[in-house]
PALONU-662904 format. One record per residue: x, y negated, z of N, C-alpha, C in turn; residue number from 0; residue in one letter. Coordinates in pm, whole numbers, plus 50000, padded with zeros to 5 digits. Layout:
N
+-------+-------+-------+-------+-------+-------+-------+-------+-------+-----+------+
!    nx !    ny !    nz !   cax !   cay !   caz !    cx !    cy !    cz ! pos ! code !
+-------+-------+-------+-------+-------+-------+-------+-------+-------+-----+------+
!     X !     Y !     Z !     X !     Y !     Z !     X !     Y !     Z ! NUM !    a !
...
+-------+-------+-------+-------+-------+-------+-------+-------+-------+-----+------+
***
This chain:
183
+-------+-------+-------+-------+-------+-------+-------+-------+-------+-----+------+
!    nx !    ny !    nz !   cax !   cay !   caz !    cx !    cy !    cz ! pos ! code !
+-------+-------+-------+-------+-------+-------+-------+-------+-------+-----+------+
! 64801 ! 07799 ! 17891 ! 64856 ! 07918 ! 17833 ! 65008 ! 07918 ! 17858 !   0 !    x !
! 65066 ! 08004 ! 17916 ! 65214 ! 08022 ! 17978 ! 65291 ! 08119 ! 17821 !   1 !    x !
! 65403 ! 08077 ! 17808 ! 65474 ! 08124 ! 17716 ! 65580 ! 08280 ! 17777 !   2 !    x !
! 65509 ! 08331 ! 17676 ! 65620 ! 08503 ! 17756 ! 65779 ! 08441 ! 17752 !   3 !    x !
! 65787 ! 08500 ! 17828 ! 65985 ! 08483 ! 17895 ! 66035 ! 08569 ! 17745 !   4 !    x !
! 65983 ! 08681 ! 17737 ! 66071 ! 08760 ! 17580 ! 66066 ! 08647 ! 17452 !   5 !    x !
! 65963 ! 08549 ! 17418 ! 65984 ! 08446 ! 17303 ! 66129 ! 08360 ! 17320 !   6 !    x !
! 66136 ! 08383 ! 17444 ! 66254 ! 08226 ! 17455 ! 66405 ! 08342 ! 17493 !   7 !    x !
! 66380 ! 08443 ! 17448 ! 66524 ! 08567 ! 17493 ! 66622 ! 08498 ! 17372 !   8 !    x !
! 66754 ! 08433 ! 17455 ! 66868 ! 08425 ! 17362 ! 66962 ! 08546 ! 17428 !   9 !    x !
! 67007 ! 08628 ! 17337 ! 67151 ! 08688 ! 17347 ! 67235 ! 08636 ! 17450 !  10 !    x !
! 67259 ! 08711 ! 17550 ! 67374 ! 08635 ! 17607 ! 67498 ! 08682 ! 17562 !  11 !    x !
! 67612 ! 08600 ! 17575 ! 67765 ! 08605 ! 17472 ! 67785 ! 08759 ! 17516 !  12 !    x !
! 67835 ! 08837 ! 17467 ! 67872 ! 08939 ! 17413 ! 67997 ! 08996 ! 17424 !  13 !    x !
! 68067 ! 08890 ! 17434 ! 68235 ! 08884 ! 17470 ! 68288 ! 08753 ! 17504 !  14 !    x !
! 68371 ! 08802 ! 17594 ! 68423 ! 08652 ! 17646 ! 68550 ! 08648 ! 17620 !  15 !    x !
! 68662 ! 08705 ! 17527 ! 68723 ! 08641 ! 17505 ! 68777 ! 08555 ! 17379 !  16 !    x !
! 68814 ! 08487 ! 17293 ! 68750 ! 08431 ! 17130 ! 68617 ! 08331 ! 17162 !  17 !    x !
! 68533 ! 08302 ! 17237 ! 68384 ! 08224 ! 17278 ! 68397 ! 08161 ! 17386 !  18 !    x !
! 68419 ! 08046 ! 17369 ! 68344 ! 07932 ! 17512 ! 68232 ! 07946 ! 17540 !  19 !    x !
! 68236 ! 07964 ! 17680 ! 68051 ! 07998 ! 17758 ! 68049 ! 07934 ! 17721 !  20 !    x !
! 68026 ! 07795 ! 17691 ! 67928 ! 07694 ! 17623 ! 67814 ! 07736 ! 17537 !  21 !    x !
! 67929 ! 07805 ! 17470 ! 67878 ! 07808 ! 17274 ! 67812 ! 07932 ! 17270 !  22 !    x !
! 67727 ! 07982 ! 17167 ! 67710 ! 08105 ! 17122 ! 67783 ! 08198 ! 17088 !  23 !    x !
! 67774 ! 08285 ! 17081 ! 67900 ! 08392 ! 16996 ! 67786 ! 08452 ! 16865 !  24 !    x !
! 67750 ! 08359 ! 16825 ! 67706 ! 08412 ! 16734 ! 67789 ! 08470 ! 16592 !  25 !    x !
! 67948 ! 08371 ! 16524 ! 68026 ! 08374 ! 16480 ! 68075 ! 08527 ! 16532 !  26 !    x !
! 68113 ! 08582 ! 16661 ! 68158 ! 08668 ! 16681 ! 68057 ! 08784 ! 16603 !  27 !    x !
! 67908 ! 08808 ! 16640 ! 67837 ! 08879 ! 16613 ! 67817 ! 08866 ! 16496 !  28 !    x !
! 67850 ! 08799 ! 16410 ! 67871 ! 08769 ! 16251 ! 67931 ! 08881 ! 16204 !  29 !    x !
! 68057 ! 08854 ! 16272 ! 68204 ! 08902 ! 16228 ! 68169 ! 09084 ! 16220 !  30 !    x !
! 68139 ! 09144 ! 16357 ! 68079 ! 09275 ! 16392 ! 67955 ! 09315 ! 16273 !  31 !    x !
! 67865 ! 09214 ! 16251 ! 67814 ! 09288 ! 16158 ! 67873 ! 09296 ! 16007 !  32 !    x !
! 67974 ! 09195 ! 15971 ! 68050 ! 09189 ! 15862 ! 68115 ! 09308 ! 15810 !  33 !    x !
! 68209 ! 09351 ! 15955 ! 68284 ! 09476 ! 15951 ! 68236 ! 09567 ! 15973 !  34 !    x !
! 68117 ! 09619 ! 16004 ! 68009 ! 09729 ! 15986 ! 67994 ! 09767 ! 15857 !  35 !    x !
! 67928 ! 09630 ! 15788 ! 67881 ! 09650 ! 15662 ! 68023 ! 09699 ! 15566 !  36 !    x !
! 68126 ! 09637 ! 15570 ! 68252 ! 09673 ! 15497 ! 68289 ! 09815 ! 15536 !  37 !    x !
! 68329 ! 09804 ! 15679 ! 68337 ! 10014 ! 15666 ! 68265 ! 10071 ! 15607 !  38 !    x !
! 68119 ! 10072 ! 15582 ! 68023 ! 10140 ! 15590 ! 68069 ! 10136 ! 15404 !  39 !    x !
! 68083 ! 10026 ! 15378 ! 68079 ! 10045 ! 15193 ! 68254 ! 10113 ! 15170 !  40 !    x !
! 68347 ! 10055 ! 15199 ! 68493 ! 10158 ! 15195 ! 68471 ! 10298 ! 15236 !  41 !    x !
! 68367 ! 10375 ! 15368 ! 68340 ! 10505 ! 15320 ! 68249 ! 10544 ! 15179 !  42 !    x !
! 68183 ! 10424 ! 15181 ! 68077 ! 10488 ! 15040 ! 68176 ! 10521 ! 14942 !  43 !    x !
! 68231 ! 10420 ! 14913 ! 68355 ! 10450 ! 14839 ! 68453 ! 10595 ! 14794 !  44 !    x !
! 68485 ! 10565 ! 14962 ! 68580 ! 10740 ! 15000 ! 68516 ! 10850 ! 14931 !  45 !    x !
! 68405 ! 10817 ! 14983 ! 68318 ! 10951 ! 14926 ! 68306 ! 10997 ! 14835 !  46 !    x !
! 68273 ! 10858 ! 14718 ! 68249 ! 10858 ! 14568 ! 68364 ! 10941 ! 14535 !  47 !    x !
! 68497 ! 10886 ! 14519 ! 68630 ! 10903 ! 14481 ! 68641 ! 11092 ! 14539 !  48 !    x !
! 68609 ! 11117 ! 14637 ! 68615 ! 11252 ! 14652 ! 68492 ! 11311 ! 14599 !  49 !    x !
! 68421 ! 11300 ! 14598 ! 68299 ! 11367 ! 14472 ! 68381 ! 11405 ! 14339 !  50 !    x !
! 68427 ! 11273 ! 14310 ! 68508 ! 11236 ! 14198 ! 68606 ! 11384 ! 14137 !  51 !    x !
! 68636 ! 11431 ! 14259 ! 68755 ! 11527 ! 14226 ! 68712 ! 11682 ! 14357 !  52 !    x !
! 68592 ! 11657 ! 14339 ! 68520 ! 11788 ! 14404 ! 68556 ! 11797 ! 14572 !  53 !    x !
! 68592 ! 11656 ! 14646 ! 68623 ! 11693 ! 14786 ! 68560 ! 11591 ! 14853 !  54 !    x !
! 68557 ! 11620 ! 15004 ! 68460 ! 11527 ! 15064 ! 68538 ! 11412 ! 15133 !  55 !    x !
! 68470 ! 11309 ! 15132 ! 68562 ! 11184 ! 15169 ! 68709 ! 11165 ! 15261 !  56 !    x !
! 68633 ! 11217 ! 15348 ! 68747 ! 11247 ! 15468 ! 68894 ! 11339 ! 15392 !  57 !    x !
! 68845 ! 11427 ! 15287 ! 69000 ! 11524 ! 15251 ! 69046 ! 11429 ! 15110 !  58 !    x !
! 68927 ! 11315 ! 15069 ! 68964 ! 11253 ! 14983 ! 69102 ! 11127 ! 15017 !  59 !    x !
! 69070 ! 11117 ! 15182 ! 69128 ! 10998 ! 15258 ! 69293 ! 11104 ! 15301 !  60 !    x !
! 69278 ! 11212 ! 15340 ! 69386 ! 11301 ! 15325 ! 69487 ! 11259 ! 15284 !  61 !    x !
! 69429 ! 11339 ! 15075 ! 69512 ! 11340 ! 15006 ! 69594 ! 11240 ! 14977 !  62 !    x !
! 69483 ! 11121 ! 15008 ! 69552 ! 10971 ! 14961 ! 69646 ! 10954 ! 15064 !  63 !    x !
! 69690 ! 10958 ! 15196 ! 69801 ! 10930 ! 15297 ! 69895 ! 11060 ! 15244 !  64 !    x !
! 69885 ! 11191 ! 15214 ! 69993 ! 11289 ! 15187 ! 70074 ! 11152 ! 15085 !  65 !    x !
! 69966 ! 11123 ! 14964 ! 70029 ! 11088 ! 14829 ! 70161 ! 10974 ! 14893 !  66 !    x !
! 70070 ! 10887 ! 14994 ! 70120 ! 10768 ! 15020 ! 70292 ! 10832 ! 15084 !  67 !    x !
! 70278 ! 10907 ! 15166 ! 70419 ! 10941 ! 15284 ! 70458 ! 11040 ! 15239 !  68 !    x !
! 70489 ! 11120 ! 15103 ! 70490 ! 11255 ! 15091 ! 70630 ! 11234 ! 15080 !  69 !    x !
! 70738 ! 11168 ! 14991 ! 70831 ! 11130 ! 14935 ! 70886 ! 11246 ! 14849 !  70 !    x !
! 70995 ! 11316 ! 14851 ! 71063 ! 11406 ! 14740 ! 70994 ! 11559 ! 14820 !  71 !    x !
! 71007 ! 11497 ! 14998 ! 71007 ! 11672 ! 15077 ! 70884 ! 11733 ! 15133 !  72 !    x !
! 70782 ! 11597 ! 15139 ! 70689 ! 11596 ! 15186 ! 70635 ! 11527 ! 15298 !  73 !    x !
! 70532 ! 11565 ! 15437 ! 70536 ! 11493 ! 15518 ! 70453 ! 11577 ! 15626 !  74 !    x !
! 70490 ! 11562 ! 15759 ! 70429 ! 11638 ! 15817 ! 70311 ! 11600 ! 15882 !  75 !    x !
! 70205 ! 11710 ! 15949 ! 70095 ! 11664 ! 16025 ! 70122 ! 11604 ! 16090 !  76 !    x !
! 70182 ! 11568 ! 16202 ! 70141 ! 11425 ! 16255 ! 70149 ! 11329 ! 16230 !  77 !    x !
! 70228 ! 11293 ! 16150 ! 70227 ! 11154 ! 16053 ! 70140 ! 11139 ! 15958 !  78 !    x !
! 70101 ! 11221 ! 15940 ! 69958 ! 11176 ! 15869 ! 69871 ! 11211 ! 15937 !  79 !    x !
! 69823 ! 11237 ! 16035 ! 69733 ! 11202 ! 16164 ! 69732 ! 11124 ! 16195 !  80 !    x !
! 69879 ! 11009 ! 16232 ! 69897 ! 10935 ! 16303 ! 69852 ! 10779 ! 16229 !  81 !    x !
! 69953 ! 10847 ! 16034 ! 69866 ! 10714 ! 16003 ! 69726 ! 10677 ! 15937 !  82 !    x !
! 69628 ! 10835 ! 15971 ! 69457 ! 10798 ! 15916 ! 69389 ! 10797 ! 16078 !  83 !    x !
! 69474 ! 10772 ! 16240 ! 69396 ! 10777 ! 16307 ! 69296 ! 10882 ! 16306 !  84 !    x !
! 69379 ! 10974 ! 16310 ! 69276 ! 11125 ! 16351 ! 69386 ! 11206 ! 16429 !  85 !    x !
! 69291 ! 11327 ! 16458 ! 69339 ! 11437 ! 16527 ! 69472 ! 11530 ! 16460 !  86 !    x !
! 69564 ! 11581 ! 16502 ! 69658 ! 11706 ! 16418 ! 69572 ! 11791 ! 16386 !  87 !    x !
! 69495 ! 11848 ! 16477 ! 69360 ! 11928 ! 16446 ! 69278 ! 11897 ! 16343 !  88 !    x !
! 69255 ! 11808 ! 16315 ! 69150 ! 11756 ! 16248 ! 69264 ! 11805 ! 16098 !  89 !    x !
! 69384 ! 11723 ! 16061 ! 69455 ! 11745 ! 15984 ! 69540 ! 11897 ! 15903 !  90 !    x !
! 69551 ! 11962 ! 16016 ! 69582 ! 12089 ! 16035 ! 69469 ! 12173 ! 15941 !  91 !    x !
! 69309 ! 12145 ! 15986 ! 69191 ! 12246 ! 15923 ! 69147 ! 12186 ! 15780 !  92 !    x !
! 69206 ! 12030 ! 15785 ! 69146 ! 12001 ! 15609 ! 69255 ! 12023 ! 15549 !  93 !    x !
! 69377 ! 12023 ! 15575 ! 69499 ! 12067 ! 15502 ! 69476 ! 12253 ! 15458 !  94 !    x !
! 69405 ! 12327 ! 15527 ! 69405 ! 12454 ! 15467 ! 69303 ! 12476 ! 15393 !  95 !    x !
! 69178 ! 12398 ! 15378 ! 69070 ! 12373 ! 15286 ! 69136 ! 12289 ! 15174 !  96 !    x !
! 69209 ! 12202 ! 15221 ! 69256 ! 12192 ! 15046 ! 69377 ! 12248 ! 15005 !  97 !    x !
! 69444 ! 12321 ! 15048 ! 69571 ! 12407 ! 14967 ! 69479 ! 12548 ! 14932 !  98 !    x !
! 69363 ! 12575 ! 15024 ! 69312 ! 12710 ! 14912 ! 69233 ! 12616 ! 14803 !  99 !    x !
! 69215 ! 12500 ! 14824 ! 69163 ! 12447 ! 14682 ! 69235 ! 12405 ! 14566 ! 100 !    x !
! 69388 ! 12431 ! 14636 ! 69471 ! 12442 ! 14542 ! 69524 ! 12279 ! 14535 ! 101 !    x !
! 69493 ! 12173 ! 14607 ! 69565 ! 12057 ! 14592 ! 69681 ! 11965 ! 14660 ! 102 !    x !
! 69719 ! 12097 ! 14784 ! 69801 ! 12068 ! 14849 ! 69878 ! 12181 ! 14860 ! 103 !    x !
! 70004 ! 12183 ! 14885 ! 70087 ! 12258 ! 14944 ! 70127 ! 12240 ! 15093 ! 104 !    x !
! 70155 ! 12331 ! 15157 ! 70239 ! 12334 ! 15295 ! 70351 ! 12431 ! 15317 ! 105 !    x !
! 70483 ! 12389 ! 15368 ! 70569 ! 12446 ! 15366 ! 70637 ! 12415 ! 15513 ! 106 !    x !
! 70750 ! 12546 ! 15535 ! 70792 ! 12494 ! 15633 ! 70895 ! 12403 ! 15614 ! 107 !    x !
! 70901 ! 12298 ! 15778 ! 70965 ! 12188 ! 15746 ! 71103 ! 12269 ! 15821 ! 108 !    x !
! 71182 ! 12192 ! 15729 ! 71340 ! 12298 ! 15727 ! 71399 ! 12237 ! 15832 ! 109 !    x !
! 71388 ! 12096 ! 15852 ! 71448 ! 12016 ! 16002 ! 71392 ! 12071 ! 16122 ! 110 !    x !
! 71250 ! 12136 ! 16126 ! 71201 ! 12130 ! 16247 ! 71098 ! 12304 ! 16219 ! 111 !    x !
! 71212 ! 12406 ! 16238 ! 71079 ! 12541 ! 16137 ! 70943 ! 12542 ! 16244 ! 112 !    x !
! 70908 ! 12445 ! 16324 ! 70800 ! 12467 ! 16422 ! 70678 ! 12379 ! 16339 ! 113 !    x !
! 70737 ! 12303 ! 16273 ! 70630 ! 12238 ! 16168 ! 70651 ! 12253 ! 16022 ! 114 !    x !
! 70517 ! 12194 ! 15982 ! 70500 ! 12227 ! 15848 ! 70527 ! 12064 ! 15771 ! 115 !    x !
! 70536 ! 12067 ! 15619 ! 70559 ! 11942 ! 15568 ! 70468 ! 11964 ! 15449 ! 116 !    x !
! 70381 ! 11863 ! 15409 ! 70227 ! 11900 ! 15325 ! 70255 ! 11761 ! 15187 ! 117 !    x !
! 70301 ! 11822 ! 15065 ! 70270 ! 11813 ! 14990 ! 70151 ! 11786 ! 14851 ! 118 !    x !
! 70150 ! 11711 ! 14772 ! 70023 ! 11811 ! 14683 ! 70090 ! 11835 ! 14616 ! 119 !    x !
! 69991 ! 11928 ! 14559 ! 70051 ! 11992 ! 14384 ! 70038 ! 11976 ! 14314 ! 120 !    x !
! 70088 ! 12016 ! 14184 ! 70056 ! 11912 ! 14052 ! 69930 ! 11903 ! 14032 ! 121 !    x !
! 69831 ! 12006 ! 14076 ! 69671 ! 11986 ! 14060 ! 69608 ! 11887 ! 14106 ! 122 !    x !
! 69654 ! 11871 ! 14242 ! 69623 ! 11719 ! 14334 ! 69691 ! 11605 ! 14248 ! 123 !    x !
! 69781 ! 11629 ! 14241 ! 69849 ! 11503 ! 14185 ! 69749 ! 11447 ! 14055 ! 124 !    x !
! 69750 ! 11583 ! 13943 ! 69657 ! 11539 ! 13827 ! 69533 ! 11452 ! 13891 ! 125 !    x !
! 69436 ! 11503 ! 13981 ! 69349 ! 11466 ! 14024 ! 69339 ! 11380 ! 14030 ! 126 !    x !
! 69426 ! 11334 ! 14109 ! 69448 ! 11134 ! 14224 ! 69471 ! 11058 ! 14079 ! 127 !    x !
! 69586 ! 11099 ! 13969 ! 69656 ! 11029 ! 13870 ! 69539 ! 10980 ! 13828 ! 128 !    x !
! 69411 ! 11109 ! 13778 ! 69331 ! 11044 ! 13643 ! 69198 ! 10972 ! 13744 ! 129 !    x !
! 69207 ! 10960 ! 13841 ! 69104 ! 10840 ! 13927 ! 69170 ! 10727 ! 13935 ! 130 !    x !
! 69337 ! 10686 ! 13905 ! 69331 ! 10566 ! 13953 ! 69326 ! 10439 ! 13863 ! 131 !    x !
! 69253 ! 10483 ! 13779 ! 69173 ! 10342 ! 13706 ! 69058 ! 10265 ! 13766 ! 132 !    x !
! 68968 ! 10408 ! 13863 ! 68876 ! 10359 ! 13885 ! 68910 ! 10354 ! 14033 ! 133 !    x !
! 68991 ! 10348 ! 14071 ! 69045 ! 10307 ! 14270 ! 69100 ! 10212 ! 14245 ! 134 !    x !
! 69173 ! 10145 ! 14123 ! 69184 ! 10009 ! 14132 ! 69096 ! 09903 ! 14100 ! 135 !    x !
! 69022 ! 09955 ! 13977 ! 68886 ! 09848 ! 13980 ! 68801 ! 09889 ! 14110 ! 136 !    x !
! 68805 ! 09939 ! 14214 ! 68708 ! 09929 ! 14272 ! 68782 ! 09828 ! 14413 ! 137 !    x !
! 68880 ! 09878 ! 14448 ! 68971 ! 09791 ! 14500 ! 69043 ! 09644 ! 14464 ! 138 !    x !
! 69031 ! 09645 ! 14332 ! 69019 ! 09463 ! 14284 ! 68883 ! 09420 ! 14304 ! 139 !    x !
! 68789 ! 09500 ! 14373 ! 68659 ! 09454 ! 14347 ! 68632 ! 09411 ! 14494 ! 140 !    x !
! 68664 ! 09475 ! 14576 ! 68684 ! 09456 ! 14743 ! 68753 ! 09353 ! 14768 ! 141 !    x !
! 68919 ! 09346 ! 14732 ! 68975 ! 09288 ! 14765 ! 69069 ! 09159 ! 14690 ! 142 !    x !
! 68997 ! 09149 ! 14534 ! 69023 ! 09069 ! 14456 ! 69007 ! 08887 ! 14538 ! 143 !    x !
! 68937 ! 08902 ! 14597 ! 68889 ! 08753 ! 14618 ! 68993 ! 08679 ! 14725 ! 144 !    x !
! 69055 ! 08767 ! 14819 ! 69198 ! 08744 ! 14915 ! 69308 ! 08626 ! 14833 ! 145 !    x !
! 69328 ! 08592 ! 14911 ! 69491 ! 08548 ! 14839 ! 69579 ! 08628 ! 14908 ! 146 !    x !
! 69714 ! 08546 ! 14873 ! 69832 ! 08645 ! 14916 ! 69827 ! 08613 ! 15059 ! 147 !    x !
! 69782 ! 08482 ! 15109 ! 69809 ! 08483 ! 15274 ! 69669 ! 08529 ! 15326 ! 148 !    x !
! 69562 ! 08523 ! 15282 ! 69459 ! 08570 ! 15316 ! 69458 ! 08718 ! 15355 ! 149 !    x !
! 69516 ! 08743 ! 15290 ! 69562 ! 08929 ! 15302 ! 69640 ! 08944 ! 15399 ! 150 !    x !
! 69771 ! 08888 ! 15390 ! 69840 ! 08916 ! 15508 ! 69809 ! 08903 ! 15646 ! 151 !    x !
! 69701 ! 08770 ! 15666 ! 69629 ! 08771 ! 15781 ! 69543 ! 08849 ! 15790 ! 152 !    x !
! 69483 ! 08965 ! 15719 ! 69375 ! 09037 ! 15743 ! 69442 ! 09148 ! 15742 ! 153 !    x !
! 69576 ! 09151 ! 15731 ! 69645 ! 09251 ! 15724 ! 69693 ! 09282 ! 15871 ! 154 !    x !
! 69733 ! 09160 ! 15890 ! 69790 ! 09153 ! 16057 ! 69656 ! 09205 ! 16147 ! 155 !    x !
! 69542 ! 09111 ! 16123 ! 69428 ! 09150 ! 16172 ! 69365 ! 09263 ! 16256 ! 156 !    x !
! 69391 ! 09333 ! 16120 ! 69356 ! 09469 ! 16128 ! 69417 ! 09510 ! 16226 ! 157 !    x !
! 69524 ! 09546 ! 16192 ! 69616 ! 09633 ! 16267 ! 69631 ! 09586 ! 16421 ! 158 !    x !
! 69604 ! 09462 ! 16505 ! 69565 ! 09414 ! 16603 ! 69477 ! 09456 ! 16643 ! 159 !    x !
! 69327 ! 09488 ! 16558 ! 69199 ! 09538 ! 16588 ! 69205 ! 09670 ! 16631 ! 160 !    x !
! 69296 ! 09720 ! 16572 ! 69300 ! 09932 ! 16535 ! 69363 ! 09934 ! 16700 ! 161 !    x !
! 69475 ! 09833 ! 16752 ! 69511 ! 09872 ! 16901 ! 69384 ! 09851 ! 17005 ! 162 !    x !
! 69330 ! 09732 ! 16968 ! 69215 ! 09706 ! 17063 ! 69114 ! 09778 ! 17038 ! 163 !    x !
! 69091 ! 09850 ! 16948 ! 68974 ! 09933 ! 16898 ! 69014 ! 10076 ! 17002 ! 164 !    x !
! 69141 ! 10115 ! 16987 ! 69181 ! 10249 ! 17088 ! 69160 ! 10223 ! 17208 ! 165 !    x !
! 69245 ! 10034 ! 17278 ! 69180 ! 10052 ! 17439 ! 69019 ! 10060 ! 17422 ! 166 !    x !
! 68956 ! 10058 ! 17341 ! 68840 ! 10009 ! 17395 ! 68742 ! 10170 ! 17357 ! 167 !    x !
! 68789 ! 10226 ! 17312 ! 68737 ! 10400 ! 17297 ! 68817 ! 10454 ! 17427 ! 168 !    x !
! 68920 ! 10437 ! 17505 ! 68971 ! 10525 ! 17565 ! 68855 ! 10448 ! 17693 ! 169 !    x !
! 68830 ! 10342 ! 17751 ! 68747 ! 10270 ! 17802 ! 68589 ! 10383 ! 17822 ! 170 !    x !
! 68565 ! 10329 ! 17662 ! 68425 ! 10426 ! 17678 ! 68393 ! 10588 ! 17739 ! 171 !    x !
! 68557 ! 10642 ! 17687 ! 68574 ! 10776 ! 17721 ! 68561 ! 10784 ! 17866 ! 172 !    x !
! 68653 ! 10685 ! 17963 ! 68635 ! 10721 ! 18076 ! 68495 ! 10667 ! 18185 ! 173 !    x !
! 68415 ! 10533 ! 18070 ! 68340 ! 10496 ! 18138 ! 68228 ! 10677 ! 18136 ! 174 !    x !
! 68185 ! 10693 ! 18009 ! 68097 ! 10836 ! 18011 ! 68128 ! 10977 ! 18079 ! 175 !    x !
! 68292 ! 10985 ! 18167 ! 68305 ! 11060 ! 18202 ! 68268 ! 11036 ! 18342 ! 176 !    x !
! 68293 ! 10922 ! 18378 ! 68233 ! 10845 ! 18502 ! 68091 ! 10871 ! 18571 ! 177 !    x !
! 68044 ! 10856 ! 18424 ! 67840 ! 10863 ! 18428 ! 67843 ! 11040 ! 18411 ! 178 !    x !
! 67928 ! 11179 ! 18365 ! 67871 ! 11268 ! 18380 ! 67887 ! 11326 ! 18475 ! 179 !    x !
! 67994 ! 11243 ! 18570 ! 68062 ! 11323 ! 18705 ! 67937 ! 11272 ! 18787 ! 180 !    x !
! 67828 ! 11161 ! 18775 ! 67774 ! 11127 ! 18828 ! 67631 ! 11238 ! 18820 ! 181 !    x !
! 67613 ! 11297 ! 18747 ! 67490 ! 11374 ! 18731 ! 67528 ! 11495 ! 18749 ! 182 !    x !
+-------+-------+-------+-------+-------+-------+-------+-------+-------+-----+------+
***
């Protein structure tokens, strides 16, 4: 009785750089499903928190970067595009879904009258204020277990990942444009 070739299928490594051909990358493929599972629960999250205050995750993630960069004058679309990693577009159409919802303002920006500078209003503000009991217990709940250097390395981390995460979408972009020029 001969044994099927599919029983004895190991993974081959996955990435080569972080893994000695030797070894498995299984540690790597750890890691990937680790940070799956964590995005996947920080949007559950997003979401909740915008339920929370009648908006959907994504304008919930918004409001929270306006709150963060707004300062006395406000802040404009691309800087808060730039720092939730999205489109001006993208920013531009949830910024007018939530100022007719009444939780943002937009004004023109007086340095530059070709842009706008996006605010919230005291309605937004009330909003965010009376959730953040429960955005910090839920966030001591995520990230309680860190220490102070543990964080900072996952801090650095990140932000290492978010550059390699862009070459590696601009990659895919041109590999699929590759494959439609081909058909």
């Amino acid at each position: 009785m001969q044994k099927s070739k599919s029983a004895d299928y190991r993974l081959p490594a996955t990435i080569t750089a972080l893994v000695d051909n030797k070894k498995s990358d299984r540690q790597f493929r750890r890691l990937v499903q680790n940070l799956l599972t964590l995005a996947r629960r920080l949007e559950l999250a997003r979401d909740y928190f915008g339920r929370r205050i009648d908006v959907s995750g994504p304008q919930y993630g918004l409001l929270m970067t306006v709150a963060q960069f707004q300062g006395a004058t406000g802040v404009s679309v691309g800087s808060v595009a730039q720092a939730m990693h999205v489109s001006s577009s993208f920013v531009t159409a949830e910024t007018g879904k939530l100022s007719d919802a009444g939780l943002l303002r937009k004004q023109t920006n007086p340095f530059d009258r070709r842009g706008a500078l996006i605010k919230l209003t005291s309605l937004g503000r009330t909003k965010i204020d009376g959730l953040l009991a429960e955005i910090r217990a839920v966030n001591d709940l995520f990230f309680g277990l860190l220490t102070d250097h543990s964080f900072a390395a996952l801090c650095a981390s990140a932000e290492t990942l978010v550059g390699g995460s862009r070459e590696a979408m601009q990659h895919i972009a041109r590999m699929e444009e590759m494959s439609d020029n081909l058909l």
